[in-house]
N, C-alpha and C positions, 0 to 999 in steps of 0.2 A: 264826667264833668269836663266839659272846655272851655277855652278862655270867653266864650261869652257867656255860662253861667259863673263863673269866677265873677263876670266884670257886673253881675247881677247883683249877686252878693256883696259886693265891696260897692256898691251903688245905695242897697237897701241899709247897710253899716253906716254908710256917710249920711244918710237921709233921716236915719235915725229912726230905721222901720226895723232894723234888727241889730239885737243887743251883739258886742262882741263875742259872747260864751257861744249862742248862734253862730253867727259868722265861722269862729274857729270849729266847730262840729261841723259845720257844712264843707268845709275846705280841706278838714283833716284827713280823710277818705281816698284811698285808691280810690280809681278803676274800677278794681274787680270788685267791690266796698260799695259801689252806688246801690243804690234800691232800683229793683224792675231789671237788675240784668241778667241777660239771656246769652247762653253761649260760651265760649273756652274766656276763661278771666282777663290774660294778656302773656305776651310772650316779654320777656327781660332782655331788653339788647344791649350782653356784655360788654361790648367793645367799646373802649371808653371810661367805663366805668371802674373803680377803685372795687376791692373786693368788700373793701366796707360798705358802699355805697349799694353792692348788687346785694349782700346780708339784709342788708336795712329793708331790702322792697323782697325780696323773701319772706322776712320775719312777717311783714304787713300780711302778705299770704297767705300766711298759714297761719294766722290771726284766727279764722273763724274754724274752730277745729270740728265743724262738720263738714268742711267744703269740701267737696271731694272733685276738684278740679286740678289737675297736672299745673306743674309748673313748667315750663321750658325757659331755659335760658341759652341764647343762641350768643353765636362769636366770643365764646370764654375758652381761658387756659386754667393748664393746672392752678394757679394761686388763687383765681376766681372757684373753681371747681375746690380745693381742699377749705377754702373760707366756709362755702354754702355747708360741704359736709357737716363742719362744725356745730353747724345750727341745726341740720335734719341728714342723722346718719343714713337717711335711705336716698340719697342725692345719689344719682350716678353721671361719671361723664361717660362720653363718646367721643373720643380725640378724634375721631377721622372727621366727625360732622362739627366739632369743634363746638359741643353744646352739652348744657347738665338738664336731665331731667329729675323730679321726685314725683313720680307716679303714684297717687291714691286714686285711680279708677283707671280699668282694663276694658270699659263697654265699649262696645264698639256700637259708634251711633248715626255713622255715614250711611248711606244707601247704596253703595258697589264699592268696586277696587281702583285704587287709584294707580295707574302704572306711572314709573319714574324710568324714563331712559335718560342714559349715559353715552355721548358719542366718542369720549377716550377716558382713559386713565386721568388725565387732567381734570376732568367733571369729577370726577368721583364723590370729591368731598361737599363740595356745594349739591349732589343728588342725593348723599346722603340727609344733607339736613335738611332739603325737604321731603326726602320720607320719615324721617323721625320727626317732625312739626307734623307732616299728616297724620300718621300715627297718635301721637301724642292729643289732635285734638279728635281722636274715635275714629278715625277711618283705618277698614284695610288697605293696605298697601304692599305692592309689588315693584323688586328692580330690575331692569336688566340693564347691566354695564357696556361699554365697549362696543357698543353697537356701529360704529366706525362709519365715517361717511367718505373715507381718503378717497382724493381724487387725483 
């Protein structure tokens, strides 16, 4: 849902085409929560964000306990990372890529390998997390580091 079906809804409320209890059920809904969606649910961009805050769109998550869709949460630290644990002991971080994942499905549903170079030691950690974002939504993935361009 984006701000132009929001502004549908709060259109159809004031016109008095849809009851409030409507309204609130149409609005209450992630993302990953809409009808007809296809594909990885959403990635959580810690940064920013209070560890209460990142719990709260977690919980919504893993709301539908058949969904077998990964979570990622990208740009988190430890206090974001031991909050998540709290709610789902199979959260794990990855300090270098600086992100929690809770993996309930392993498929892999990409069509080839995705290669991640690295031109110094400085890359590293932003190449890390996009091969664990690739990873995470079904693809193989390969690094190589260091692959240097000094001139």
């Amino acid at each position: 849902m984006d701000e132009r079906d929001i502004r549908r809804v709060l259109e159809r409320l004031q016109a008095g085409g849809l009851s409030v209890e409507d309204a609130v059920e149409r609005l209450r809904h992630l993302p990953s929560e809409d009808l007809g969606f296809q594909g990885f649910a959403e990635v959580i961009f810690g940064d920013g964000k209070t560890p209460l805050q990142v719990t709260a769109i977690v919980r919504g998550m893993l709301r539908p306990k058949d969904s077998k869709h990964n979570i990622l949460i990208t740009r988190a630290g430890e206090r974001i990372y031991r909050a998540v644990r709290r709610v789902n002991a199979k959260a794990k971080f990855y300090p270098l890529a600086r992100a929690i994942v809770i993996r309930r499905n392993r498929t892999i549903t990409g069509k080839g390998t995705i290669l991640i170079l690295a031109a110094g030691t400085s890359d590293i950690s932003v190449a890390e997390e996009a091969a664990l974002t690739a990873e995470i939504m079904g693809n193989r993935v390969e690094t190589v580091y260091d692959v240097g361009v000094a001139g």
